[in-house]
N, C-alpha and C positions, 0 to 999 in steps of 0.2 A: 504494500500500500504506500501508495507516495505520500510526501509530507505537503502541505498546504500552507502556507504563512497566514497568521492570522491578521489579520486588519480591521478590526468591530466596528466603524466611521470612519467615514470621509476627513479628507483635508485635515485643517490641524492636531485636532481632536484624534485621530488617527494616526498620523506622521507622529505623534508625542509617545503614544501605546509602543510603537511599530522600533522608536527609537531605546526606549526602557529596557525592551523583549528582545531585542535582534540578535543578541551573543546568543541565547537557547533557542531561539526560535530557527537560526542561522545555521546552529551544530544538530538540531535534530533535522534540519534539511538535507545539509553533508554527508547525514549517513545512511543516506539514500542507498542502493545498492549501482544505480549506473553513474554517479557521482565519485559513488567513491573508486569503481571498475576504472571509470578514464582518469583519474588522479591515479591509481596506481601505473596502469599503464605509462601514463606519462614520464613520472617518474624515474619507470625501470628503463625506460627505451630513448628518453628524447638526447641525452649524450651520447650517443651513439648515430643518431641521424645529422649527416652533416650536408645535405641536399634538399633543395624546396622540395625536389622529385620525389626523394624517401620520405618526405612529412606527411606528401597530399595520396602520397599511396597509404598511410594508414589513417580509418577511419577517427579511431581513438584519440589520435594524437590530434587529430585536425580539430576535434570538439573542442579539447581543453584551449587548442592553441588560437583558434579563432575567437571561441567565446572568453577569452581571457580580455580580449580586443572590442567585444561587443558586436563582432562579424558571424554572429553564428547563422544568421541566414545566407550566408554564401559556405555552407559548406558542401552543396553539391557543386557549387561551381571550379572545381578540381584544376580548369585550366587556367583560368582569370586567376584564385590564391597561386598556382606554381608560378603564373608572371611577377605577380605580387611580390614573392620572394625572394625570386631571382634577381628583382632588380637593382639595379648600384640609386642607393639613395641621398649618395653626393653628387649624381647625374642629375642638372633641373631638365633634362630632357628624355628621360628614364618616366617608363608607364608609370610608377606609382605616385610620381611627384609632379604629374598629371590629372591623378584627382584631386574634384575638391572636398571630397571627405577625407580628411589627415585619419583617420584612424587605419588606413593600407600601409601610408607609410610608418607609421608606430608600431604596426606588428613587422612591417621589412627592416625598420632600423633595429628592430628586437630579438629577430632570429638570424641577423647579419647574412644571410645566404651569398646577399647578389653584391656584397661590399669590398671593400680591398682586402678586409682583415677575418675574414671567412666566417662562417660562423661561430654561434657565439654558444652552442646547444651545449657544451663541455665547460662554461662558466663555473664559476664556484657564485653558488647562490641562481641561478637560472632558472633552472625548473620548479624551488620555490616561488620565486617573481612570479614567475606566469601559474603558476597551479593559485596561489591564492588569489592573483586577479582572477581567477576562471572561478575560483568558489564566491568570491563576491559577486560578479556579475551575474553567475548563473540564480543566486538568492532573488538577486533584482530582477532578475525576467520573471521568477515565481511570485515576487510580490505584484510584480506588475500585470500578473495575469487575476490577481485579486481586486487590484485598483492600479488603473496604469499612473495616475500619478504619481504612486510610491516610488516608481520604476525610478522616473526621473527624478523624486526628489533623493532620491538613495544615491544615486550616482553624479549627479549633481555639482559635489564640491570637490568631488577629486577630478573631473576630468575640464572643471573650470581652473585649477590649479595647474593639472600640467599641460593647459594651455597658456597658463601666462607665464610657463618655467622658464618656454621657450626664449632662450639668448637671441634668438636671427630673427624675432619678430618686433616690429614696433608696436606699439600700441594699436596703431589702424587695424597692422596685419593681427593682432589676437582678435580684435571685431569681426575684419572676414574670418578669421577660423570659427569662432563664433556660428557666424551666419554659417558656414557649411557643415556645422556638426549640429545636425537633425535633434538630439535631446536637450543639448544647451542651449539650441537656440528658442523652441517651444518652452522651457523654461524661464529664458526673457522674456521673451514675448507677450507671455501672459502675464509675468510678473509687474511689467512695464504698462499694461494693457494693450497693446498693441491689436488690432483688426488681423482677420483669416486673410485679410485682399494683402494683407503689407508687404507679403514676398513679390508680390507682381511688379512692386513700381524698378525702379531704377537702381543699381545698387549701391551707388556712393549715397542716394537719397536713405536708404537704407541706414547706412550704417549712420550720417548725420545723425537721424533720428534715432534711433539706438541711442549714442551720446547723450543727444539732445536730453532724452525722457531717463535714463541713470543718472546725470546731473540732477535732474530733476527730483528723483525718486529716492539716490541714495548719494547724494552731494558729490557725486565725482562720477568719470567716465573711465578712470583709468584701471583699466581689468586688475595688476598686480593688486591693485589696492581692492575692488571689489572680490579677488577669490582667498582675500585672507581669515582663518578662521572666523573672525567678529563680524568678519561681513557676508561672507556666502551664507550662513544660515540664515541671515535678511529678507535675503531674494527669495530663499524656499519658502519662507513664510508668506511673503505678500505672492510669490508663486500658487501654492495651495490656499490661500486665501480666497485670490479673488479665481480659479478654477474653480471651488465650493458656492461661489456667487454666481457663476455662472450656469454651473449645473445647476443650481436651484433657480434661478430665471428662467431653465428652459420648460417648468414644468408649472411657472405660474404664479409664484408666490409672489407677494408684494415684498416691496423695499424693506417695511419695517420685519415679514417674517425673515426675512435672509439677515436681516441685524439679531436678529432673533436666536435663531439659530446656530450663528455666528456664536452671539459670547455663552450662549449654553453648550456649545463644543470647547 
């Protein structure tokens, strides 16, 4: 019988439960039996693979290794991740540093395949890195099959972090990163309030706005400063706040039940 995370309410009120509980809630999930199958797997086998070729040939290894990165819906795509991996990621002219979702090149910079200095699978500390990223994330797609906001408020302030770790980004460029990582940015966006239409307009208008409505929202625009402990838990909150407003406007209730509701959560 698989494990289920528990989530009793919506939004705050929920996110508060979800945070108390997460260590038990988290290790009774872990000890899943196909959890803990591809963690062992990985474990015994990934020093020993020193080719994208031998990674996307086994199935095991490809679960941990993608969903460590949040890629776990390309794991049939077996030719696209072996380019992925292959590729030299100090090449800007290299397939991975052609998308604009960076999370291809986080897992190519990770298992070093397509780089000068080979891979990296026989590290000391490696296959820890990536096995506990793979057991957090895989928690977060369970809770987000319970309430998909959890998802992204769970993952939230780590992958706003090591976007502003980045050294070769200036502030503009963590915005586009921003905008091209699909959870972080649904996460502004609602946090901000931003409209369903906003990804359409233009995209330097975009990111202005962005700026603009963070100045606004949490006195500054500049990402190091919003993904610091004091400040990312901010954005989750008026994140899942005003997501909880909105869900409850779709069904009707007036202004004052949604305040209502609000501070009885």
């Amino acid at each position: 019988m698989s494990f289920v995370p528990v989530v009793p309410l919506p939004g705050p009120a929920g996110w508060a439960f979800l945070q108390r509980t997460r260590d038990t809630q988290q290790t009774a999930f872990e000890a899943q039996p196909r959890i803990q199958r591809n963690i062992s797997e990985f474990e015994k086998r990934i020093a020993s693979i020193t080719s994208a070729e031998d990674l996307v040939g086994n199935r095991n290894l490809m679960e941990v290794a993608l969903g460590a990165f949040g890629l776990d819906g390309d794991i049939n795509n077996r030719f696209l991740i072996e380019k992925v991996l292959s590729s030299d990621t100090q090449d800007r002219t290299s397939l991975v540093n052609r998308f604009a979702d960076k999370r291809y090149l986080s897992l190519s910079r990770a298992f070093g395949f397509g780089d000068a200095g080979g891979a990296r699978t026989g590290d000391d500390g490696f296959a820890r890195r990536i096995v506990d990223a793979y057991r957090n994330r895989q928690f977060e797609i369970a809770a987000g099959e319970v309430d998909p906001d959890m998802r992204l408020a769970l993952g939230f302030s780590r992958d706003l972090a090591e976007i502003a770790s980045r050294p070769s980004l200036s502030n503009d460029g963590m915005w586009f990163t921003i905008m091209s990582n699909p959870p972080v940015r649904k996460v502004f966006e609602s946090a901000l309030g931003l409209p369903k239409s906003f990804a359409a307009i233009d995209l330097d208008q975009q990111i202005g706005e962005f700026k603009s409505r963070s100045r606004q929202a949490f006195g500054t625009d500049d990402v190091k400063a919003l993904s610091a402990s004091d400040r990312s838990p901010e954005i989750v909150d008026k994140f899942l706040v005003r997501s909880q407003i909105d869900a409850i406007s779709t069904v009707g209730f007036s202004s004052a039940s949604i305040a209502l509701a609000l501070l009885q959560s």
